[in-house]
Every structure is written in C-alpha cells, then in structure tokens.
N, C-alpha and C positions, 0 to 999 in steps of 0.2 A: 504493500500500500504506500510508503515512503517511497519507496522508487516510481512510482506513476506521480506520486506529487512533483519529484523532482521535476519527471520528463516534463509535466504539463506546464510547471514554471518556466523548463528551456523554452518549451513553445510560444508560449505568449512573450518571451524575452524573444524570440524570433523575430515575432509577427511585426516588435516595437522597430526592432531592425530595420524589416525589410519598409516602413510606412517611409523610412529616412534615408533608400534606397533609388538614386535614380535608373529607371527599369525602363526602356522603351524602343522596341522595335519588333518587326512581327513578321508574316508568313502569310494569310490567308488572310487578301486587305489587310485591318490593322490586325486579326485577332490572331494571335497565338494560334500554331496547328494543334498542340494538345498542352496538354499540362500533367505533369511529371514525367519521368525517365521513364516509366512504363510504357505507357500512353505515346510517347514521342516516337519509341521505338521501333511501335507498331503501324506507324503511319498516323500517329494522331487517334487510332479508334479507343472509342472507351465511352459509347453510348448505351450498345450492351456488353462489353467485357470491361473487366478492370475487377479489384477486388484491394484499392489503397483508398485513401483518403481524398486523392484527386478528380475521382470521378464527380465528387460532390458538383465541381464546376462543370460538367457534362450534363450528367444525368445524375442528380441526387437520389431518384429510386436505388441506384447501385449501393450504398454502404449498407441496404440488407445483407450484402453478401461480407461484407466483416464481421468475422468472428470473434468477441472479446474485444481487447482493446487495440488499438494502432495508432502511431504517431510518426509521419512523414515528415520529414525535412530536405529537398533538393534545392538546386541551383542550376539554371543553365546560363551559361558563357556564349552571347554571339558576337560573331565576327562579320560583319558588315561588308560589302567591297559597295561601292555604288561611283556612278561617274555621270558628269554633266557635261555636254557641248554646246557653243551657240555659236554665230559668227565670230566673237570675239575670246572666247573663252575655252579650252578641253583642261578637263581634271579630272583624276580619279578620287578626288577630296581625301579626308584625312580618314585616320583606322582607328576610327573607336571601338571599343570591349563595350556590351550591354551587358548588364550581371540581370537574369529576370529570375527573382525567387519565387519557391512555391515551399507551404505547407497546411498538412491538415493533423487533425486529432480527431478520431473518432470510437462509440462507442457500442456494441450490440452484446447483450448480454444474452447468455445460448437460450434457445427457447421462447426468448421474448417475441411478439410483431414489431416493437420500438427500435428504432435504431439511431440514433444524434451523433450531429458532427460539426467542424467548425474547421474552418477554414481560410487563406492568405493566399491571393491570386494574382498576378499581373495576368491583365485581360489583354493584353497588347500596346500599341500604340505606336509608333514612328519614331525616327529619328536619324539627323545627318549633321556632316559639319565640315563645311567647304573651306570654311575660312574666309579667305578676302579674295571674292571678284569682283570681275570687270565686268560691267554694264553699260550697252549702248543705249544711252538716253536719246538719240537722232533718233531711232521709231517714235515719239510721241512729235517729233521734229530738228528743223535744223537748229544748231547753236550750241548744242550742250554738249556735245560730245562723250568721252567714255569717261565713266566714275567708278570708285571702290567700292563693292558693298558687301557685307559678312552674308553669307549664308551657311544658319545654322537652326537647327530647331529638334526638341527632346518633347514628346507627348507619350504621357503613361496614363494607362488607367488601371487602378489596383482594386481588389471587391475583398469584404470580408463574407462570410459566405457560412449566416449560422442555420445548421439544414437538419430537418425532419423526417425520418423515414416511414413510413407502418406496410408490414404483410398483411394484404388481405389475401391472400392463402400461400400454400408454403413453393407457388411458381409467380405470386404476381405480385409486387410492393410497388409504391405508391412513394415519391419524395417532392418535398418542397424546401425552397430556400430562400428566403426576402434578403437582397443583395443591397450591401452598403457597401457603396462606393466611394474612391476619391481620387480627381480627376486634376493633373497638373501639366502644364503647359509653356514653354518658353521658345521664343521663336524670334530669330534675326533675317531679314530680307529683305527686296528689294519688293517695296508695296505700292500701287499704281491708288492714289486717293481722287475718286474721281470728279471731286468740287473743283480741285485745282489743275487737273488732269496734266500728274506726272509724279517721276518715282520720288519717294522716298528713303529714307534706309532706317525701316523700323526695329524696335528691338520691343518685342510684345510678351507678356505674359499672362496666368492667371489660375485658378483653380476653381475646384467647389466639389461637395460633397454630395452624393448621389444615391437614389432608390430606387432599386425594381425587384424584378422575382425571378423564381424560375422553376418549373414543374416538372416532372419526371417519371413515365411509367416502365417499369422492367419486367421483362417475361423471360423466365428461366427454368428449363426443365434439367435438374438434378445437375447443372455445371455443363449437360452437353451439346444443348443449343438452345437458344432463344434471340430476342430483339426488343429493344427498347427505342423510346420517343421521347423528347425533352422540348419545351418551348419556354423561352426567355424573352419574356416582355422588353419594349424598347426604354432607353436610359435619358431619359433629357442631361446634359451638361451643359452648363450655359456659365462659362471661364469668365470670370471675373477677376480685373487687376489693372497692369498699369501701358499704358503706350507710349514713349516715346520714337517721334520721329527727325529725322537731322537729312537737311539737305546732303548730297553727297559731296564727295571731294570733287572737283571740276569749275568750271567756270558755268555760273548759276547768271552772268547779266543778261544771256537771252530772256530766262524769266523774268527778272526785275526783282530777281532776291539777292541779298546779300550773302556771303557767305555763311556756311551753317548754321540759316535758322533752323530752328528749334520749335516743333508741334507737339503739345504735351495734353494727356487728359486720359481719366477712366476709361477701361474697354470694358468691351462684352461682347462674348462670342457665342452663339446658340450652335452647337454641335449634341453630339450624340452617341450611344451605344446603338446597336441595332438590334430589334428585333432578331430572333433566328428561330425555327424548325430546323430538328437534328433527327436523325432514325437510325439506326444501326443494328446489324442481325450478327451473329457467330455463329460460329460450329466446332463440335470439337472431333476430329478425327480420329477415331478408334486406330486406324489400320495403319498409320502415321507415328505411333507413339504418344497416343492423346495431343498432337498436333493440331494447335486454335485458328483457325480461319479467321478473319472479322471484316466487316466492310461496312463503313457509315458513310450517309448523305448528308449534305447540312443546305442551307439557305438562308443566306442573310440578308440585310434588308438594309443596304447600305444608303440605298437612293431618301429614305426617307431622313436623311439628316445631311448627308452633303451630296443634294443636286444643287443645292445653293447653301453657303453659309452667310447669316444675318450677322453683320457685325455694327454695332452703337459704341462711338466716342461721345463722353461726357465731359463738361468742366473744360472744355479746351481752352487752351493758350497757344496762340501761336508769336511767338518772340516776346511773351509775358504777356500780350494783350487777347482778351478775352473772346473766344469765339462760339460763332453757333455750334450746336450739338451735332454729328452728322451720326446718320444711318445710310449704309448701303449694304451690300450682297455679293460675297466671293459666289460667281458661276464655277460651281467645280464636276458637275452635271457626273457624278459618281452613278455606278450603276448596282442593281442586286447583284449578287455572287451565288452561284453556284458549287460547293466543293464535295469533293469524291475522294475518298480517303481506303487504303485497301491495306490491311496486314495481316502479320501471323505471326506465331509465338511455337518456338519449337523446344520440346524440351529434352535438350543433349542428355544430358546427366540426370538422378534426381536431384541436385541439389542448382544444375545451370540451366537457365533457360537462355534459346539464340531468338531473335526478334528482326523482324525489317516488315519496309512498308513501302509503300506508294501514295500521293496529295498530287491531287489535281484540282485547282481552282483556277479560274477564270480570271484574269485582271479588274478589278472594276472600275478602272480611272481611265477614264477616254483622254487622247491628246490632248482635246481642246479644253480640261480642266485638270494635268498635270501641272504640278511643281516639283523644282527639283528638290526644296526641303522635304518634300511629302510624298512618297515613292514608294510605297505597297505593291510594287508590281509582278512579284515572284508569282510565276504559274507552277510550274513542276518542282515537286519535291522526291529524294527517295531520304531511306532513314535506315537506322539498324541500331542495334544494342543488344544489352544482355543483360541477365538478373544472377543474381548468386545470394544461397540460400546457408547463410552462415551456419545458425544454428534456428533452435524452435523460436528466438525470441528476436533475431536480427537478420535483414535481410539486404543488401545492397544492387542498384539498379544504374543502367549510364544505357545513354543515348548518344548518338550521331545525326545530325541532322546538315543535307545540302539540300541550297533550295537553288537551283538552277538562275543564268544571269535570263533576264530580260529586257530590252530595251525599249521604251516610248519614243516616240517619235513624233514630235509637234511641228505643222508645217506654218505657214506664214500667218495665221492668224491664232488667235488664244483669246479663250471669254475674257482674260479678268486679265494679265500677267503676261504686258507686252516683254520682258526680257524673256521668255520662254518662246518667242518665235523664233520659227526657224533651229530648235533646238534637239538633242538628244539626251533623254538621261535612263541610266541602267542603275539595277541592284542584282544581287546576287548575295550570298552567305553559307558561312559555317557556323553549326552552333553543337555544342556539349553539353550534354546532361548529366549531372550527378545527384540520385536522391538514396539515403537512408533510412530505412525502416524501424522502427521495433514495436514487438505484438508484445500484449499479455493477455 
C-alpha cells in the first residue's frame, strides 16, 4: 500500500512536470498519431486494443481491460527536418528536439464493472523555427524592398483526462472522460494586417484553459477479437494574450513610416480542437503465435475551426497613440482529414513482444492557406517497437516513429500570406518512444 502511495505521488509530481513542459508538434494535422510507446508502435491503433493507461485518450471504454493497478510514464523525442523556399529565400530552418510526455494511472479492481483512470496528454500541436528571413515586401508593391523577419512558432495542446469506465457485461464497457485542457501559443512572422495593407513582423502569443469530453464503446470477446468506437466533442480555444508588431528592417519611406514603428494591443484568437469519430477492430491470430492484427479509422473535423481563423486586436497603440480595435480572419481554408492506421503486435518470446505499423492520413492544408510556421503536412507514416516484460510488476515499451517528407506547394496567389507566394515548404521527422510501466 506504501509503494502505490509512492508511485501515485511520482505521478502527479509528473503531471506538474510535464504542465511546464514545452511539447508541440505532430503527425496527423496537428494531433498526435497515438499516445504511448504501445500504441505508436503499432501504427497509432488502440481504439480497440491496448491494455495501458493511454488508451484512456482513444477510447476510455478500454481500461476495463486493466487489471489491478497501473501507472505509465513515457516520453517521446521528435526530430523535426522541415524547409521553406520562396523567390528570395531556401532553408532547411533550424533542428529543434520536441520532448511530448505522456502519462496515466489507473484502477480496476478484479471482478468489479468500475474501472477509473487519470491521465496527462499532449494532444498535438505545431511547431518550427526558421530564425531570420528575408521577405519581399515589392508583392504588396514597389518601394520596400527585402526585410528581416523571424519565423518561429511553438503551439501545444495538453488535456488532463479524469475517465470512467462501467461493464455492462463481461464483452461490452462503456467509458467517459470530460477533458480539461490547456492551450499555449507563441508565434513570430511575417503578418499581412489588412487596414494598413502590408507586412508586419509580429511576435504573438496566448493561452486559455479548455473543456470537452469524450465517449467510448469497447466490444471484446475473451482478448480474441473485437472493435470499439470513440467520439470526442469539438474544443473551442480562443488564445488570449499579447501582440506586438514592428515595422521590419528596410527602408519603410514608400509607406510614410518611420523606422520601426511599433503596433501594440491584446489579441484573441478563436481556434480549436476538433471534433473526431475513431473505430477500430482487432484480431488475434491463433495460428500466428497469438499474433494481434488491429486497424482503426478516424475522422477529424478540422474544417470547423481553421477554414478561417477570427482574430481581435484590442487597446491598440500604434507608436503610443491610440487606435481603433481591429477584427479580421486568417483564410487558412483547412480541410477534414481522413486517417487509416494498420498494425500488429507479434509476440517473439513470452516475455518480448515485436510491433510495427502503417498511418495514412491525408494533408488537410490546401496551398492556398499554408504557412510555413504551421506545416502538419506528413501523409505517410511507418512505425515499429517493442515491449519487454521484466517481471509481474514492471514492464518496459519504445517506439520508432518516420513520418515520410512532404512538400506544399503554393503558386502565385495565397488567401491571407503574400510572403508564401510562389513558395515551397516541407516536413518530415523522426521521433522515439520510451514509456515504463508498473502493475499491482
């Protein structure tokens, strides 16, 4: 009983961690292909298989299937590659490490229908960092020629994730989880404000604190096949914080500005989680070695929060003197996603299991509402890992995760983001999984 106190101390001393942890970049759009070493392994599946604490963020029906007690703690490591080109500018930008944690704690006591769990997620989110480009300001017209401006931007979204299980018989439970979220943002670029109509070089931020749910049905006959279905309500996040904006370096008299003025005032941004439908079947093959099949679909619902983002400056000052409020609308005409996830779990040894998978999702970002800070544009993925089963109380898991390069292509026009004409920009990555178990 002392040692479960301990572990559950470690965990919440985790959770404190990871809240002051910056985590953000992703795989399918912005969201995470799965969550933990398990789950990654396999291609992300774990709508109906899994049996850790991470399904909770899938499909919360699944921690009927923990036995007793468990407490997860992983870590995955990405490695980023992404590159930008326009007429003036080719980079492969600089090489940030994202650290994105995961953990859960949960509970089923033998025999019960109840099961409870609690959980620490990065949902996903974006992130690059170009450093300092060149910008041709001549597309909004003659006079101004090329200026410096940082491109950089880090968006996470993290959920804590406290979840309810019940068997309504001994093949079919039922799970729910009301998700609190918190949603953090920083972002450096080159921003077209269209009162004064021309660039910028803003340095934006903001957060807020978030609510939705997510529901969970599992069907499972004796461990050797079944399928489950999960839907997660959509998340308003609406970042609230600060903007300033600075002429850039260059000769600013075609305007009639002086050197770096200075546009200052509250922001607010109306972005979002999405909605999603998730389903996924397994099998487990007899003839194989009890060798697990799994394959989920998912659907996300990306269009409904950025086909356009609303964004409100408040309290503005422009060069200390006071200006109107403005409202306009990033066009970033995002679309729903489709993704197809396919793995399998092979078990070498009794104590090793060998893992890999396949992710195919769709891009959802059309040229003509790319950026190059904001680049979710991985389609293919393959994966593989492994488990190893120390003893009855500890268990350790690693993943590998390549998500093939992809390149956008924006031709001579762009809704919102005249420096993205005429541009190219790609992602690609490597990311490692490491998470630790222990049951009682």
């Amino acid at each position: 009983m002392i040692k479960s106190r301990i572990l559950l101390t470690l965990f919440f001393i985790g959770c404190i961690v990871m809240l002051n942890m910056s985590a953000s970049e992703a795989n399918n759009g912005m969201e995470n292909i799965g969550f933990g070493a398990k789950s990654q392994g396999m291609g992300g599946t774990s709508i109906a298989v899994g049996d850790d604490t991470a399904v909770m963020n899938t499909n919360p029906a699944a921690i009927s299937k923990v036995e007793g007690g468990r407490i997860d703690m992983g870590l995955e490591m990405m490695f980023p590659f992404f590159s930008f080109k326009n007429p003036v500018e080719d980079t492969d930008g600089k090489r940030p490490i994202y650290l994105i944690p995961v953990a859960g704690v949960a509970y089923h006591k033998k025999e019960s229908k109840w099961a409870f769990g609690l959980g620490m997620f990065n949902e996903g989110g974006t992130g690059t960092d170009y450093g300092v480009l060149r910008v041709d300001n001549d597309v909004l017209g003659p006079g101004i020629g090329i200026t410096n401006i940082e491109y950089f931007s880090n968006f996470g979204f993290m959920k804590l994730t406290p979840t309810v299980t019940y068997k309504i018989t001994d093949r079919i439970s039922v799970g729910v989880t009301p998700n609190i979220g918190y949603a953090m943002m920083r972002m450096k670029m080159p921003f077209f404000e269209p009162t004064m109509n021309r660039f910028w070089a803003a340095d934006m931020d903001g957060n807020d604190i978030t609510f939705s749910g997510k529901i969970g049905l599992l069907y499972n006959v004796d461990n050797r096949y079944g399928f489950g279905i999960a839907y997660t309500t959509p998340t308003d996040i609406n970042l609230e914080g600060d903007v300033t904006m600075t002429t850039p370096t260059g000769d600013m008299s075609g305007m009639g500005f002086p050197q770096q003025s200075v546009m200052q005032g509250d922001l607010k941004m109306e972005i979002g989680w999405p909605q999603s439908v998730k389903a996924g079947t397994f099998l487990r093959v007899k003839q194989l070695r009890e060798m697990v099949i799994a394959f989920d679909v998912e659907w996300l619902n990306w269009s409904d929060y950025y086909k356009e983002i609303p964004v409100t400056m408040t309290h503005v000052t422009f060069n200390g003197v006071p200006q109107p409020n403005r409202k306009f609308k990033m066009k970033t005409d995002w679309e729903d996603q489709w993704v197809f996830k396919l793995g399998a779990e092979y078990p070498a040894t009794k104590n090793l299991n060998l893992r890999m998978g396949y992710i195919y999702g769709k891009n959802p970002v059309p040229s003509r509402g790319a950026l190059a800070i904001m680049n979710p544009f991985v389609e293919h993925h393959i994966t593989g890992g492994a488990g190893y089963k120390i003893n009855d109380n500890f268990e350790f898991n690693m993943a590998l995760v390549y998500g093939f390069n992809k390149d956008v292509n924006v031709g001579p026009t762009h809704n919102f983001a005249p420096d993205m004409r005429n541009s190219t920009t790609g992602m690609e990555f490597i990311s490692m999984s490491m998470m630790v178990s222990y049951k009682w």
